[in-house]
Residue frames as a rotation matrix with the C-alpha (Angstrom) as fourth column:
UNK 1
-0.809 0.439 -0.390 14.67
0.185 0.821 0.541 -11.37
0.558 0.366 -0.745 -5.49
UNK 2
-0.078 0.984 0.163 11.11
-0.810 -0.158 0.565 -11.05
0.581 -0.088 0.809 -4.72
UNK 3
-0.995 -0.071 0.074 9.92
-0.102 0.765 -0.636 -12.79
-0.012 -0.640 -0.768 -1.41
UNK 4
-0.201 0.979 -0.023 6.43
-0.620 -0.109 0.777 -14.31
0.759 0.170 0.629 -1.11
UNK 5
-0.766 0.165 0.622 4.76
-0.351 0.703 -0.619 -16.30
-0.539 -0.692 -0.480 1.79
UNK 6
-0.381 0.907 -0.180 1.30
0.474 0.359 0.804 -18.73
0.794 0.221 -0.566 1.59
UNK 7
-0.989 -0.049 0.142 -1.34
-0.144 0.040 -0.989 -17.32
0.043 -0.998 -0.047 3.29
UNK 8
-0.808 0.588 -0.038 -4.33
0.535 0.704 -0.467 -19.27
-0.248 -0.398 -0.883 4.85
UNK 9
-0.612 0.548 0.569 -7.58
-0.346 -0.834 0.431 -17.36
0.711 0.067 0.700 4.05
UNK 10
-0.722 0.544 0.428 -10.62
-0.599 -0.181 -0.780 -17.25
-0.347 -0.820 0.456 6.57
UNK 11
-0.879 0.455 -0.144 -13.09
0.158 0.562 0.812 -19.57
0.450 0.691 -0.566 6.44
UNK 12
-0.562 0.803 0.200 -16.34
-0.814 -0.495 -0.303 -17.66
-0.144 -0.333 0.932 6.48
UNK 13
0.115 0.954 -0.278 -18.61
-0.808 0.253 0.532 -20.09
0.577 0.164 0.800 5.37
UNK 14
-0.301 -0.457 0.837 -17.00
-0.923 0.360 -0.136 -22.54
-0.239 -0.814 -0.530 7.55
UNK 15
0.634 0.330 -0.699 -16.99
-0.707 0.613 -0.353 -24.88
0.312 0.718 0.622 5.32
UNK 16
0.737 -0.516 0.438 -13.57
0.163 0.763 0.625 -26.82
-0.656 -0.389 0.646 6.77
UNK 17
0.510 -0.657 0.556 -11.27
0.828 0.199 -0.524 -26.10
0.233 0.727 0.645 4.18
UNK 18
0.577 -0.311 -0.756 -8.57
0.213 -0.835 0.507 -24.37
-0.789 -0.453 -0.415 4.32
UNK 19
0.710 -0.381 0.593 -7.66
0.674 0.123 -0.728 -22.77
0.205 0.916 0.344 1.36
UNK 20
0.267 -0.768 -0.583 -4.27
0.654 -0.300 0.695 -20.74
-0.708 -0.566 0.422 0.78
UNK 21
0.925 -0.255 0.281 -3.10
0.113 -0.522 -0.846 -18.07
0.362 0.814 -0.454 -2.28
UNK 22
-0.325 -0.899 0.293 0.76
0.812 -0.424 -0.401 -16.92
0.485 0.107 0.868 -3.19
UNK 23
0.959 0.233 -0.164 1.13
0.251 -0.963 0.101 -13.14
-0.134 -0.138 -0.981 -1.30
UNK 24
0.222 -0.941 0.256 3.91
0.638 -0.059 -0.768 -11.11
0.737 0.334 0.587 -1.84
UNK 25
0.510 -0.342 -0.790 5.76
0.756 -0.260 0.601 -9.87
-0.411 -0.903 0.126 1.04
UNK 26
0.567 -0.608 0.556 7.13
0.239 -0.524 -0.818 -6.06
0.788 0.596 -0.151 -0.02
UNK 27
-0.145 -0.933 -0.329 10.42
0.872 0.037 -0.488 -5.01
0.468 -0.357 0.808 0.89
UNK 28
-0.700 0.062 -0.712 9.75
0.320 -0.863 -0.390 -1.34
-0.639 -0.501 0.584 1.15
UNK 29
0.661 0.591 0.463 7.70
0.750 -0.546 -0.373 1.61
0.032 0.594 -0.804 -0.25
UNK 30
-0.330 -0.907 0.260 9.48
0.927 -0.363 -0.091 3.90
0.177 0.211 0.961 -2.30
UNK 31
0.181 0.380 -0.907 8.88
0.314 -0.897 -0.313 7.53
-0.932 -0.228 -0.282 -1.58
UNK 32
0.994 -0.032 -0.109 8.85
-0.113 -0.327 -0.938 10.07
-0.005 0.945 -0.328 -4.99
UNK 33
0.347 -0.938 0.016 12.67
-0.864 -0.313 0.394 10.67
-0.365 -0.151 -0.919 -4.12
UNK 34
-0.171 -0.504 0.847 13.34
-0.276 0.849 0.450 7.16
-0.946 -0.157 -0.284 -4.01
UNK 35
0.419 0.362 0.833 11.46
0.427 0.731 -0.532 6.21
-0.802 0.578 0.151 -7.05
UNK 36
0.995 -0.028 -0.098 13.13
-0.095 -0.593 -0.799 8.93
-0.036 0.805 -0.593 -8.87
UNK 37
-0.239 -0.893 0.381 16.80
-0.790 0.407 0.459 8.15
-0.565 -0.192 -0.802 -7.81
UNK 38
-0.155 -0.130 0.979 16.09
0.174 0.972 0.157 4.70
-0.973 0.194 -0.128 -9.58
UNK 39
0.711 0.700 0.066 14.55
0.226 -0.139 -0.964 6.43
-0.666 0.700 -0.257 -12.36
UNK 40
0.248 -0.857 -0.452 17.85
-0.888 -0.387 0.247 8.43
-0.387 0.340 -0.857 -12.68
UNK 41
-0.337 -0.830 0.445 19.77
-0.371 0.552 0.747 4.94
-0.865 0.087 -0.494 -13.01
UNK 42
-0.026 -0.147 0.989 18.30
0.865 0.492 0.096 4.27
-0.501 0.858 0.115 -16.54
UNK 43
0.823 0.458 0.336 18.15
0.502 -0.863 -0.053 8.25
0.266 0.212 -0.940 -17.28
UNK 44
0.326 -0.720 -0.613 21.74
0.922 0.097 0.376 9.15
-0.211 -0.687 0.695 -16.44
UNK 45
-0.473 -0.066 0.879 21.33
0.764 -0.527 0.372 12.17
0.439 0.847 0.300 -18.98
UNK 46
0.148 0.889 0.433 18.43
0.301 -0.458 0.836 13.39
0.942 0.007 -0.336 -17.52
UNK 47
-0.840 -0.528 0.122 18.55
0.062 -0.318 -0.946 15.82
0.538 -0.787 0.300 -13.96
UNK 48
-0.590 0.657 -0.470 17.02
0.808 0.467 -0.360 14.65
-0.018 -0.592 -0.806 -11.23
UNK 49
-0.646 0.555 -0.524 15.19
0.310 -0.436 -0.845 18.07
-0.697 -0.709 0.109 -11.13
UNK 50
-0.415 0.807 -0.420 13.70
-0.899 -0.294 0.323 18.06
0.137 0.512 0.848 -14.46
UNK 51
-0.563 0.448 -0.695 12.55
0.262 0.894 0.365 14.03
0.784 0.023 -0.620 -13.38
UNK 52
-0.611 0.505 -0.609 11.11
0.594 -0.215 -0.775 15.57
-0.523 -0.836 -0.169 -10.02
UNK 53
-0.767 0.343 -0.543 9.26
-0.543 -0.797 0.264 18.15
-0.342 0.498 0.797 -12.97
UNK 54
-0.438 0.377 -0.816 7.82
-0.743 0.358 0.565 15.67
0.506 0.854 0.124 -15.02
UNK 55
-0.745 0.404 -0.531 6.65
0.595 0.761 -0.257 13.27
0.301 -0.507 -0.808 -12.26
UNK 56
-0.559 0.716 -0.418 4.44
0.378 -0.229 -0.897 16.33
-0.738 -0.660 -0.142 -11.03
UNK 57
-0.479 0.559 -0.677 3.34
-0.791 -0.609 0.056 17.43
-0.381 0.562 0.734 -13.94
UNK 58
-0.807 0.301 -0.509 2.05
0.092 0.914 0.395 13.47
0.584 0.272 -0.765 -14.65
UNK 59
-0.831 0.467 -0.302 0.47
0.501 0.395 -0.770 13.71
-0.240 -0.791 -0.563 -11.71
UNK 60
-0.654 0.300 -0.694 -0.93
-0.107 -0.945 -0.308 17.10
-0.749 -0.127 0.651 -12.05
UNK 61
-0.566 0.271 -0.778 -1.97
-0.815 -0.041 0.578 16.45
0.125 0.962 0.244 -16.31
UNK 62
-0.847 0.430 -0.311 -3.72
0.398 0.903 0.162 12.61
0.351 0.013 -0.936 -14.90
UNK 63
-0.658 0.467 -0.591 -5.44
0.690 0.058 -0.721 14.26
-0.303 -0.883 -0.360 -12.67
UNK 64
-0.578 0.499 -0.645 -6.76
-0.631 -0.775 -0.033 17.22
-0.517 0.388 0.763 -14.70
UNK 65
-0.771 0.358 -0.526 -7.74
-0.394 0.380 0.837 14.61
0.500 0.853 -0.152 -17.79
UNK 66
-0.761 0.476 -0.441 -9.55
0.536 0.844 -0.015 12.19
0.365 -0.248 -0.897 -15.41
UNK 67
0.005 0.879 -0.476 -12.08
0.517 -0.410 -0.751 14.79
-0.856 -0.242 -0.457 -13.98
UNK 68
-0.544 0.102 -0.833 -12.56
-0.798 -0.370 0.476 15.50
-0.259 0.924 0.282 -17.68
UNK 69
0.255 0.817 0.518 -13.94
-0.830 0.459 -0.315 12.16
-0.495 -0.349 0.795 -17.78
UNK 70
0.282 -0.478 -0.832 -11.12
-0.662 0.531 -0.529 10.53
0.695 0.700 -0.166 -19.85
UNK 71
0.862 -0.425 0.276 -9.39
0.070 0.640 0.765 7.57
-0.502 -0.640 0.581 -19.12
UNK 72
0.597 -0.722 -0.350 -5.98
-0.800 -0.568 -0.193 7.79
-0.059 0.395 -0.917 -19.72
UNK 73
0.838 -0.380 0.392 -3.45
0.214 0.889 0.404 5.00
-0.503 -0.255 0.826 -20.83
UNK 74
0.458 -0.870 0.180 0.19
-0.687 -0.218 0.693 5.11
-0.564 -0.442 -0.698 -20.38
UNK 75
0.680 -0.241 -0.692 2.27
-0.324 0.748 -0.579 2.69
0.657 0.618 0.431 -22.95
UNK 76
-0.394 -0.579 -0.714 4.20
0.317 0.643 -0.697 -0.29
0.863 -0.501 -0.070 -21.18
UNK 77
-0.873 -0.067 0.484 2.19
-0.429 -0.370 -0.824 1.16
0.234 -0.927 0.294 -18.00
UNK 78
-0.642 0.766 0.027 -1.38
0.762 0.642 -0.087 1.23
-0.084 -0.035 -0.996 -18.15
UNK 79
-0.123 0.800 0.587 -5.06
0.274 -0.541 0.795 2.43
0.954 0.258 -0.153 -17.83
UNK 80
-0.976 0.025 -0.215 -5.45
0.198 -0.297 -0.934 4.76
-0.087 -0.955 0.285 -15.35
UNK 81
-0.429 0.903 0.002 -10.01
0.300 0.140 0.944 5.22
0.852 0.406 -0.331 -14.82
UNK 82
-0.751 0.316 0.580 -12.36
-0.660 -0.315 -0.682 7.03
-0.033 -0.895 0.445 -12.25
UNK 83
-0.635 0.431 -0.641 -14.59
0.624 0.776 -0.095 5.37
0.457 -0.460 -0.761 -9.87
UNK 84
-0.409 0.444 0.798 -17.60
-0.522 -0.830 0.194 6.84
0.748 -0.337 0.571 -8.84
UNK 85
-0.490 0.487 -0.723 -19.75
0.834 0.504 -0.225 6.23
0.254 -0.713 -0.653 -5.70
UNK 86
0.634 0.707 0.312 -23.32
0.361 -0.628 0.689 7.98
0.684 -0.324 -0.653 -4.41
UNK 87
-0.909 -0.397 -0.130 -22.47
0.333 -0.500 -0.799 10.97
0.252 -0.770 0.587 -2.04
UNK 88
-0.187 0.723 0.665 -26.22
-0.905 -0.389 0.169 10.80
0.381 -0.570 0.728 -0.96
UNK 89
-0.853 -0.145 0.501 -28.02
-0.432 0.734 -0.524 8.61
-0.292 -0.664 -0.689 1.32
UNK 90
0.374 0.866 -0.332 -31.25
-0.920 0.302 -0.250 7.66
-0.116 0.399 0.910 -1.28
UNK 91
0.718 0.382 0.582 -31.69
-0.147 0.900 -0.409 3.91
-0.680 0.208 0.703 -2.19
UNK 92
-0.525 -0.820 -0.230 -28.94
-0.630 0.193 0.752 2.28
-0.572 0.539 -0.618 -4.31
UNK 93
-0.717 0.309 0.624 -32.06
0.501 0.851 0.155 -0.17
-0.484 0.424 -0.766 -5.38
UNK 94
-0.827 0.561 -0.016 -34.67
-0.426 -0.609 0.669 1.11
0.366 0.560 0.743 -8.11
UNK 95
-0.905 0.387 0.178 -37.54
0.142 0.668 -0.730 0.43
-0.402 -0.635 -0.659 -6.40
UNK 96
0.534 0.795 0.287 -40.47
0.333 0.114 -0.936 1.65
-0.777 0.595 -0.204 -8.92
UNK 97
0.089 -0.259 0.962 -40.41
0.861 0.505 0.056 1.29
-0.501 0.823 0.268 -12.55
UNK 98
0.595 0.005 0.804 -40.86
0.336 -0.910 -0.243 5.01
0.730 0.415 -0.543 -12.94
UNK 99
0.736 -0.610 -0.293 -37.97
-0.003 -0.435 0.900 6.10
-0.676 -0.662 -0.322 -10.77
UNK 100
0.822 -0.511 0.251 -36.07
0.000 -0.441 -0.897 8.21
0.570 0.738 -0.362 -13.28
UNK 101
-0.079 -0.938 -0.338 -32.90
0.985 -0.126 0.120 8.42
-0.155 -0.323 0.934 -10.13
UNK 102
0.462 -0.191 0.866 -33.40
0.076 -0.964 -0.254 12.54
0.883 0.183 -0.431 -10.61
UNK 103
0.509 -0.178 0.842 -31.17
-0.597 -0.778 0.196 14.50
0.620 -0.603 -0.502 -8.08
UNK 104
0.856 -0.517 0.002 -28.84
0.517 0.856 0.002 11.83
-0.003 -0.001 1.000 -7.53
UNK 105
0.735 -0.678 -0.021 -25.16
-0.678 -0.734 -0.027 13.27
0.003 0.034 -0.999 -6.07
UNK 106
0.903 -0.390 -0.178 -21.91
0.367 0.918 -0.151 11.50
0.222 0.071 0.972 -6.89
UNK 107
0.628 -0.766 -0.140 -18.34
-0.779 -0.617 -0.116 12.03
0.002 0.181 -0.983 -6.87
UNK 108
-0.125 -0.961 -0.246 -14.85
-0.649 0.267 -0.713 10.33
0.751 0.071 -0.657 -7.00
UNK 109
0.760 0.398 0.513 -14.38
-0.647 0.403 0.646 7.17
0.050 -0.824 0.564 -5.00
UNK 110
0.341 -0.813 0.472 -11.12
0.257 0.563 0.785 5.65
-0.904 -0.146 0.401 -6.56
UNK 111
0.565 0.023 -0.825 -8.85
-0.656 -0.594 -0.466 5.32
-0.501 0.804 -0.321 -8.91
UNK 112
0.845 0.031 0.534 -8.69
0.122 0.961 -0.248 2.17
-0.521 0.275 0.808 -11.29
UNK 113
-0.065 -0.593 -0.803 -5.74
-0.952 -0.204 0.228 1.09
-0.299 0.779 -0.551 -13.19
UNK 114
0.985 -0.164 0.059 -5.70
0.171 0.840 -0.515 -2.25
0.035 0.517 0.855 -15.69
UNK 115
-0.167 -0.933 0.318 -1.75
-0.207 0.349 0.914 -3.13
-0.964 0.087 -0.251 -15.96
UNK 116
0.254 -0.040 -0.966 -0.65
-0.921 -0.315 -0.229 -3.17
-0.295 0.948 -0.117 -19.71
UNK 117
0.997 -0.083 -0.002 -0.26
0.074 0.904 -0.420 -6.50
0.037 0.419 0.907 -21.35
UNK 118
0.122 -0.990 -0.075 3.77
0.148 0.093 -0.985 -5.56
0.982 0.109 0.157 -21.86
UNK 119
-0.120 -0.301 0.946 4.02
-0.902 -0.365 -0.231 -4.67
0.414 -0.881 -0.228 -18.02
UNK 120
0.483 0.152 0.862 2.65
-0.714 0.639 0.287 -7.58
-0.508 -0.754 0.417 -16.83
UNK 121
0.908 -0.365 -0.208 4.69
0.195 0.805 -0.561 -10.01
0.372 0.468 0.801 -19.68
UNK 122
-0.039 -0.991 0.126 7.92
-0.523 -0.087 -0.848 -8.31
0.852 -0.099 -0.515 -18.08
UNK 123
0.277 0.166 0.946 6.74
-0.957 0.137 0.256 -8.53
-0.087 -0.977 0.197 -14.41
UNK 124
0.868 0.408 0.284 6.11
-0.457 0.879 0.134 -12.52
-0.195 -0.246 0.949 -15.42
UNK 125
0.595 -0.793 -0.133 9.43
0.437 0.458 -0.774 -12.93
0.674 0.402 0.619 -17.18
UNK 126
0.115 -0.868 0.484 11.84
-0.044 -0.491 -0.870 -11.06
0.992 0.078 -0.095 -14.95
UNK 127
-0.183 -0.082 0.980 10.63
-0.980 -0.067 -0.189 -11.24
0.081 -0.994 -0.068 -11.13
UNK 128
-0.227 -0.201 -0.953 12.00
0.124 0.964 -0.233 -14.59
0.966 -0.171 -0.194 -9.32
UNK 129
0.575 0.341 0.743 10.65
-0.703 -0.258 0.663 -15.70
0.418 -0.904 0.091 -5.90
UNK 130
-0.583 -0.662 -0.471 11.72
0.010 0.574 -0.819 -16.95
0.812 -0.483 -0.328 -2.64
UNK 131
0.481 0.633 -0.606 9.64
0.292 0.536 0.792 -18.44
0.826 -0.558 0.073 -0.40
UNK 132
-0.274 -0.559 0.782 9.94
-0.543 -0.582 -0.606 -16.84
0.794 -0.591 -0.144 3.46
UNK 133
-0.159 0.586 0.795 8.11
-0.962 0.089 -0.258 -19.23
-0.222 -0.806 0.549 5.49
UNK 134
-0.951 0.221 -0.217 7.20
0.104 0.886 0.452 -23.23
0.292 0.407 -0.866 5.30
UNK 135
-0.329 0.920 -0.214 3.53
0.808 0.158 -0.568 -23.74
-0.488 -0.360 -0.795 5.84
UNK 136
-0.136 0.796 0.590 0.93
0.570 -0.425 0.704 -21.46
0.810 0.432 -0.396 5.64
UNK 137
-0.952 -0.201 -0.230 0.57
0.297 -0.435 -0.850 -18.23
0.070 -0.878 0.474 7.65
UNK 138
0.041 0.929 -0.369 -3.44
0.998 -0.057 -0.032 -18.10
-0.051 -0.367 -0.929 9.55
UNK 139
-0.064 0.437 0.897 -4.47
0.341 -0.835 0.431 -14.31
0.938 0.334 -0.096 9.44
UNK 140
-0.800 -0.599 0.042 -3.36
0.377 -0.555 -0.741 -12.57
0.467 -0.577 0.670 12.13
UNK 141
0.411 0.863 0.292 -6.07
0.660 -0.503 0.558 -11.20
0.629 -0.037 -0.777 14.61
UNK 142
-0.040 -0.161 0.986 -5.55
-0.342 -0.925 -0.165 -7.68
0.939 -0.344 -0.018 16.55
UNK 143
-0.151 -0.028 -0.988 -4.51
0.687 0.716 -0.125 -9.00
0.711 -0.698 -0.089 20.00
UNK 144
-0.559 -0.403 -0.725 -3.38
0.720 -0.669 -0.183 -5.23
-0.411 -0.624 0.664 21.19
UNK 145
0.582 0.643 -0.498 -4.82
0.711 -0.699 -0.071 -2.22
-0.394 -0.313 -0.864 21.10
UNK 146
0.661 -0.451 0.600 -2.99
0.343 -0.530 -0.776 0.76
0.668 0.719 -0.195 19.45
UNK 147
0.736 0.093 0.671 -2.14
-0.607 -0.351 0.713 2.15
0.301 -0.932 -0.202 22.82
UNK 148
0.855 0.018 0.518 -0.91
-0.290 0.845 0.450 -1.37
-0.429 -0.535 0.728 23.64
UNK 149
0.487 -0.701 0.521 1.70
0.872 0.422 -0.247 -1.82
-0.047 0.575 0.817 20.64
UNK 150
0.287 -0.584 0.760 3.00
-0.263 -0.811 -0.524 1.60
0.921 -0.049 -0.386 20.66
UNK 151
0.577 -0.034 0.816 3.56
-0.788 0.240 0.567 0.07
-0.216 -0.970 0.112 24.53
UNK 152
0.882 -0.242 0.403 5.27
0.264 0.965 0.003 -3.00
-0.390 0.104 0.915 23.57
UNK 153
0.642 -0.459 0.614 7.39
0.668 -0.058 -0.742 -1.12
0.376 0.887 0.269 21.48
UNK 154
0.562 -0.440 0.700 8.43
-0.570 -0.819 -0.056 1.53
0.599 -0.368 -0.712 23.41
UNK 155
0.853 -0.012 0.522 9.44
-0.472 0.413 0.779 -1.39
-0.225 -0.911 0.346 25.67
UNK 156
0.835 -0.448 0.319 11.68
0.498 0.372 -0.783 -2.69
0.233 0.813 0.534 22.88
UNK 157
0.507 -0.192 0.840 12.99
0.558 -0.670 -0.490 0.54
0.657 0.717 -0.233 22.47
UNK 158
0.585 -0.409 0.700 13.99
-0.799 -0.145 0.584 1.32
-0.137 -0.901 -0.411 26.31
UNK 159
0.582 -0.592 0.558 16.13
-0.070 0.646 0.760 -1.82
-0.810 -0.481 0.334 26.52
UNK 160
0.021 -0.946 0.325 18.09
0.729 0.237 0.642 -1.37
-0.684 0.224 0.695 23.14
UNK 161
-0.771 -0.479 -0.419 17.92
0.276 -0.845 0.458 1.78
-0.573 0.238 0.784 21.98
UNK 162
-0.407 0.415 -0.814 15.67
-0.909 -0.274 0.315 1.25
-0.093 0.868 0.489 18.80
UNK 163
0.180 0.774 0.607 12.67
-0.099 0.628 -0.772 -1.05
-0.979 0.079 0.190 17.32
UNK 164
-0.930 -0.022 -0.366 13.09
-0.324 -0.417 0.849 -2.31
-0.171 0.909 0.381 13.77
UNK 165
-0.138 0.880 -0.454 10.11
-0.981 -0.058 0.185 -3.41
0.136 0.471 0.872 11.46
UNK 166
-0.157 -0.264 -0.951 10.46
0.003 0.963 -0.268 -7.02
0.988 -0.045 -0.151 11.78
UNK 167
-0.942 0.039 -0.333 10.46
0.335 0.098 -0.937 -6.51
-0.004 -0.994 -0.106 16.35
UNK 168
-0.885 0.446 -0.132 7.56
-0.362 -0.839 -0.406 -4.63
-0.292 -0.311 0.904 15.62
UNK 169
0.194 0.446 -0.874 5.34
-0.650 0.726 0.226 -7.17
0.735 0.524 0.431 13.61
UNK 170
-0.416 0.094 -0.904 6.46
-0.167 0.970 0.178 -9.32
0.894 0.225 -0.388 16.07
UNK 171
-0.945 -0.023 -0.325 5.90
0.324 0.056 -0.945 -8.32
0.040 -0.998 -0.045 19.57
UNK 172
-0.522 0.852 -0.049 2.35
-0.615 -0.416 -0.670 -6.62
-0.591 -0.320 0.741 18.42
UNK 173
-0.589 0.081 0.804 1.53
0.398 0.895 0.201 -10.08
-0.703 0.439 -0.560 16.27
UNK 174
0.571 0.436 -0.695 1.01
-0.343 -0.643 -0.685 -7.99
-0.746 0.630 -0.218 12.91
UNK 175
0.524 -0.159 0.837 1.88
0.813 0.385 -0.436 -9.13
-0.252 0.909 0.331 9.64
UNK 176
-0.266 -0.788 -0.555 5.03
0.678 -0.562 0.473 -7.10
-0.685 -0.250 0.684 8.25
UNK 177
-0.283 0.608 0.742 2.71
0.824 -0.242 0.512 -5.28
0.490 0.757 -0.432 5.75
UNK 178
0.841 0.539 0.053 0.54
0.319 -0.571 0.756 -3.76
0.438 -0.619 -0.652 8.72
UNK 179
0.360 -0.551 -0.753 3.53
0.688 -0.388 0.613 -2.99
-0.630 -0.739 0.239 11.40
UNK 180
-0.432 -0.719 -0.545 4.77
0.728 -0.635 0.261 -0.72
-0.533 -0.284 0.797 8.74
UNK 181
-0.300 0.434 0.849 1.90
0.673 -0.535 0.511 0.68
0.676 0.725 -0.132 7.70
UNK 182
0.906 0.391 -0.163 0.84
0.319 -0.376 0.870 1.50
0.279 -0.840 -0.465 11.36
UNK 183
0.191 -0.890 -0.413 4.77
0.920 0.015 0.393 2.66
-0.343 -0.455 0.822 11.93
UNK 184
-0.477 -0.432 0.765 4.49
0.802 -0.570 0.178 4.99
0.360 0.699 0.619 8.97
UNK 185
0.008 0.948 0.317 1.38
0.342 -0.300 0.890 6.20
0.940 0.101 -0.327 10.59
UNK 186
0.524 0.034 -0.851 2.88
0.778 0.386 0.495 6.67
0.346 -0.922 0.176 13.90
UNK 187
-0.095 -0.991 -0.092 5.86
0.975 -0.112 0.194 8.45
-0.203 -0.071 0.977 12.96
UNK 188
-0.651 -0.031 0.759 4.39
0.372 -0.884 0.283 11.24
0.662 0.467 0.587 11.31
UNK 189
0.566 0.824 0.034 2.36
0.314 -0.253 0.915 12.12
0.762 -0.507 -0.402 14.29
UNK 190
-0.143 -0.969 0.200 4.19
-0.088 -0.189 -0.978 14.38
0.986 -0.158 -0.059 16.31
UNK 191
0.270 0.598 0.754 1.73
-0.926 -0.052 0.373 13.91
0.263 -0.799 0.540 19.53
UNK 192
0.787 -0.310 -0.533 2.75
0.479 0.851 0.213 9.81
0.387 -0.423 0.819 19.31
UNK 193
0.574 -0.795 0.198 6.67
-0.670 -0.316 0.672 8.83
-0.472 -0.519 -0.713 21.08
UNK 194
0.054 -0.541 0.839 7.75
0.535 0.725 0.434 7.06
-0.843 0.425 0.328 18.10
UNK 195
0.554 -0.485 -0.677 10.08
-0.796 -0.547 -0.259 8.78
-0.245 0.682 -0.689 15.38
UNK 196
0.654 -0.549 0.521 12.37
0.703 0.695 -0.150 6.83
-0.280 0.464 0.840 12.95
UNK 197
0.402 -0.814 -0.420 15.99
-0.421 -0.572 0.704 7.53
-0.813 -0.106 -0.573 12.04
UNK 198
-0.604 -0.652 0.458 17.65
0.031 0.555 0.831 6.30
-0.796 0.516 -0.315 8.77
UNK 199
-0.466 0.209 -0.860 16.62
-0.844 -0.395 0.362 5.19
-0.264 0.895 0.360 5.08
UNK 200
0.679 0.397 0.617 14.93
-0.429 0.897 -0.105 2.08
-0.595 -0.193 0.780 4.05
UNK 201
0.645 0.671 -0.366 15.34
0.022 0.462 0.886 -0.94
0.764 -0.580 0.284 4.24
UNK 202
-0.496 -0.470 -0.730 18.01
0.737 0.216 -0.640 -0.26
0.459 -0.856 0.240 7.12
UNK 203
-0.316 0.464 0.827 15.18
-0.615 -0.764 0.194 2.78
0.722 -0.448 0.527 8.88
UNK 204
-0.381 0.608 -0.696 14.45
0.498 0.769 0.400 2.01
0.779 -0.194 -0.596 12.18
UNK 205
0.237 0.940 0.244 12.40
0.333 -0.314 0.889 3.24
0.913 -0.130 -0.388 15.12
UNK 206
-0.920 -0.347 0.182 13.61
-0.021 -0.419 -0.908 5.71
0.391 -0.839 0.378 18.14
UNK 207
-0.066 0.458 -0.887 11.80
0.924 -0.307 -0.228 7.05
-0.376 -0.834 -0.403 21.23
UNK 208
0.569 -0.060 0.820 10.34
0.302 -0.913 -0.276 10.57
0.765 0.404 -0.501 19.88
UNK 209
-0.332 -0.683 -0.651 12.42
0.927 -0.109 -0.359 13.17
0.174 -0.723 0.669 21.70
């Protein structure tokens, strides 16, 4: 079951209100491996190494089409579309009526997808929530320093052994989104002193050695 929380947005214009939106709270991020294992379980025919084929060659065949300038759509998936953005530093504003924009450099700046009308009628019929929290949760502000939570943690991590994701969000007052994006970002750095040990969602966080 899908967990979600409320959370509080900022009020910039400081207006007094305090408004609030559904978020969803993810469990994990699959890696390719993972998502293929799962893939396998409606594909029981099919070997994982010709599904580890065909996932790069998606990649590989999106990626060719879209700097072709196509957009590509995917049945029961979606539209996949390039973004562009200026890769010079001229004006973004036409400022005379005869400014033709010659010599004007772009390139790649994202990549859009639209969700298919059948993807998003399953999503709505099939995924049930559960509320993780009462209230509303205020936006978190950076109390610590990087430095400072990789400190906290390590502190964790001397007195019992290991840090999961959940100790980590809490002792560096981060929102379980961020602690394991900044965890993932830790780990693979072989210069930090934080390495993980296991699989999700039971992976948790050692002292590098």
């Amino acid at each position: 079951m899908a967990k979600y929380i409320l959370q509080e947005m900022n009020d910039v214009r400081n207006s007094g209100k305090r408004a609030i939106y559904p978020k969803m709270v993810a469990d994990q991020t699959l890696t390719t491996q993972e998502f293929i294992d799962e893939l396998q379980k409606h594909l029981r025919t099919v070997d994982k190494g010709v599904l580890t084929g065909v996932m790069c060659g998606i990649a590989e065949t999106l990626a060719s089409l879209l700097s072709r300038g196509c957009n590509v759509t995917l049945d029961n998936i979606g539209t996949f579309s390039t973004s562009l953005k200026f890769l010079d530093e001229k004006p973004t504003e036409i400022l005379d009526e005869d400014d033709s924009m010659l010599y004007r450099r772009v390139g790649v700046k994202d990549l859009n997808f639209k969700t298919s009308p059948d993807m998003l009628y399953k999503l709505q019929m099939n995924t049930k929530f559960e509320r993780m929290t009462k209230g509303a949760r205020v936006l978190r502000k950076n109390l610590y320093t990087l430095e400072q939570r990789i400190g906290n943690a390590l502190a964790v991590i001397d007195r019992k052994g290991h840090i999961t994701l959940g100790e980590y969000a809490e002792v560096n007052n981060l929102s379980r989104t961020s602690a394991s994006k900044e965890l993932a970002q830790i780990s693979s750095n072989p210069d930090l002193p934080i390495c993980y040990q296991g699989q999700p969602p039971h992976r948790i966080w050692i002292r590098r050695l």
